[in-house]
VOPAGU-2260 file (C-alpha; in pm, 1 decimal, decimal comma):
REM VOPAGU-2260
SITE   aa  ch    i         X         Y         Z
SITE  UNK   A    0   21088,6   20113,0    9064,6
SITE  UNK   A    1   21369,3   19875,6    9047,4
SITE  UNK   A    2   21710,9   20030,3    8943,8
SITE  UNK   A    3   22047,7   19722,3    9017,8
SITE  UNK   A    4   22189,2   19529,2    9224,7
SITE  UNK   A    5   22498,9   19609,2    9327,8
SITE  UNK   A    6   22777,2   19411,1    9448,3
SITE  UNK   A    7   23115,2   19444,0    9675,5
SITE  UNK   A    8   23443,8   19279,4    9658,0
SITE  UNK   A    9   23720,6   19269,7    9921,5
SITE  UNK   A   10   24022,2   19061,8    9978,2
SITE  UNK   A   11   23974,3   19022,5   10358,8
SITE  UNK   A   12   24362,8   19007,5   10386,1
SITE  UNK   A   13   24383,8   19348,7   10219,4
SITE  UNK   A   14   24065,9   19506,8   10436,2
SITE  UNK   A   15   24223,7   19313,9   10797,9
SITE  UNK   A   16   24628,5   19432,8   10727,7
SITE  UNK   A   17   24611,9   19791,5   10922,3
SITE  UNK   A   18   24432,1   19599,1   11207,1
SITE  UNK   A   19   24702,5   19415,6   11253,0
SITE  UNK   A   20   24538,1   19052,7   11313,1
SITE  UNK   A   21   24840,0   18863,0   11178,6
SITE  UNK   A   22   25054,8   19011,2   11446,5
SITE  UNK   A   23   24781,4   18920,1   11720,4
SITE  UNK   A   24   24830,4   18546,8   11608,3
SITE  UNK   A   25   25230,8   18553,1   11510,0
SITE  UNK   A   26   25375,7   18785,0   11748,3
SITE  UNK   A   27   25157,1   18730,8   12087,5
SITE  UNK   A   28   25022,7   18340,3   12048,9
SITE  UNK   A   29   24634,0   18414,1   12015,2
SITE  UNK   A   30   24367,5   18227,9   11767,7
SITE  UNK   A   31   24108,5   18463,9   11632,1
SITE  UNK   A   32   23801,8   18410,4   11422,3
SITE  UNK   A   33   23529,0   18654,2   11235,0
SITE  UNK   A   34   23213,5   18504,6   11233,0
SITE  UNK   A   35   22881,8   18648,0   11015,0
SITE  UNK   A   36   22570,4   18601,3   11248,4
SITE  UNK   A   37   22330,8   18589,1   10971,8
SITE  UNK   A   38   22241,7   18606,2   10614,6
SITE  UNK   A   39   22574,0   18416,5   10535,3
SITE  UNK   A   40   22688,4   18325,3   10172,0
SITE  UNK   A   41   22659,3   17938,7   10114,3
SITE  UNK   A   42   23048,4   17927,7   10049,1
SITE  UNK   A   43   23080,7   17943,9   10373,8
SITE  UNK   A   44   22794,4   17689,1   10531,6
SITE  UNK   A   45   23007,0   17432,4   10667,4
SITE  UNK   A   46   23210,5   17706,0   10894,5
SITE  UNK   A   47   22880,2   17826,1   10999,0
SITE  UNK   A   48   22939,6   18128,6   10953,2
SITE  UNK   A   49   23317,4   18149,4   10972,9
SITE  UNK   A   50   23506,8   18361,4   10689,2
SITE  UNK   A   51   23827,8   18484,8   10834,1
SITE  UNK   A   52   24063,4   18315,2   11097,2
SITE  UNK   A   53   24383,2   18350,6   11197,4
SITE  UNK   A   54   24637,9   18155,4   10980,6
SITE  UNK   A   55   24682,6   17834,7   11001,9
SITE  UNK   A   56   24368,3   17775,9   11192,2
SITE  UNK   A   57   24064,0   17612,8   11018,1
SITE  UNK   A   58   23763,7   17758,1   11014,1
SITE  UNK   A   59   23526,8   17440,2   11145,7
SITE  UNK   A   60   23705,6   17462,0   11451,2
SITE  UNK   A   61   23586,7   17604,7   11786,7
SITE  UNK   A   62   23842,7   17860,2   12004,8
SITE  UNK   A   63   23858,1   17780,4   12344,6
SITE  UNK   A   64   23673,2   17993,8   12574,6
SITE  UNK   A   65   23690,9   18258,5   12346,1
SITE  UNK   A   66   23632,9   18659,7   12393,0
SITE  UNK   A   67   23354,9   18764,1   12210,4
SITE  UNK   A   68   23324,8   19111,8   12034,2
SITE  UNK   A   69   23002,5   19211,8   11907,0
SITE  UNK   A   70   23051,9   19409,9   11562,8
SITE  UNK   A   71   22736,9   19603,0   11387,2
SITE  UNK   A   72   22751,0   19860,2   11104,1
SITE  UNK   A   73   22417,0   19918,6   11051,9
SITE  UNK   A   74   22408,9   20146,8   10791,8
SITE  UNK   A   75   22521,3   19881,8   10582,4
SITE  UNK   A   76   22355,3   19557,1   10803,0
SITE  UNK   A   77   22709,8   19417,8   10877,1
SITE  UNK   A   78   22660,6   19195,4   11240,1
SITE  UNK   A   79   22977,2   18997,2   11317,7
SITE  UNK   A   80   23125,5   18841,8   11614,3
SITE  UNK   A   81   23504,6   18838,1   11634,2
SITE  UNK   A   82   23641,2   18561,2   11895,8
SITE  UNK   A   83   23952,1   18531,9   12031,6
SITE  UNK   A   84   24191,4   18288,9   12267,6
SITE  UNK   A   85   24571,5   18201,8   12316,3
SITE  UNK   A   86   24641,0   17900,7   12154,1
SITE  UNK   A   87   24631,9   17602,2   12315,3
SITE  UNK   A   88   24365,3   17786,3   12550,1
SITE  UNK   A   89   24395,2   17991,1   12871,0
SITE  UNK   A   90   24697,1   17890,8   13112,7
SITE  UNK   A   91   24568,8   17769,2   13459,2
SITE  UNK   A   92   24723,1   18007,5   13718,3
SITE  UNK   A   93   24866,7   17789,2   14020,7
SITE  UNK   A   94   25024,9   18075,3   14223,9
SITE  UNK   A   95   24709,4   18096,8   14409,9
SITE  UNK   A   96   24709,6   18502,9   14297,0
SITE  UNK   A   97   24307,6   18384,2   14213,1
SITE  UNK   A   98   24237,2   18245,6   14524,3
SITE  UNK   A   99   24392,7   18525,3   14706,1
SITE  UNK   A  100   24207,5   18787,1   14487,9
SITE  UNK   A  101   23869,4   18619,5   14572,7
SITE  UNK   A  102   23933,0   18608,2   14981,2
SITE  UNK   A  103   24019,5   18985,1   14914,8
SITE  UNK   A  104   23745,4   19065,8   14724,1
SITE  UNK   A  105   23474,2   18850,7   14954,9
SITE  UNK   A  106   23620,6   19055,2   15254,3
């Protein structure tokens, strides 16, 4: 037996404000992005995927060398990656703290 469809709306805005994402991008410097791994709406084909960003930041463009978050609800078959990474990228460290960290670590 068939009984409806049913159908959800949210202003992602609205649903991301207690997170706080805005401040992750205004306050500390980083570029985010929430990505649906499958079963996207069309809308949103040439982002591949991409529906939310931080602002300012288009959606067709990569992060670099982002951290990934895996993010399932699968009660209600949500899968989404968020991705995340300073802007401009991640600063080279030239103190040689690295290099000494590795010795230490090797020994």
């Amino acid at each position: 037996h068939f009984y409806a469809f049913a159908t959800a709306l949210a202003r992602m805005d609205r649903l991301f404000e207690p997170v706080g994402l805005k401040s992750l991008h205004i306050d500390h410097g980083y570029e985010w992005q929430l990505k649906v791994l499958e079963n996207w709406h069309p809308s949103i084909n040439e982002t591949q995927g991409v529906f939310a960003t931080s602002p300012d930041s288009p959606a067709n463009v990569t992060l670099l060398d982002p951290v990934v978050v895996n993010i399932t609800v699968s009660e209600i078959g949500v899968h989404w990656v968020f991705s995340v990474s300073p802007q401009g990228g991640w600063a080279a460290r030239r103190d040689g703290s690295f290099t000494i960290q590795l010795v230490l670590v090797a020994v």
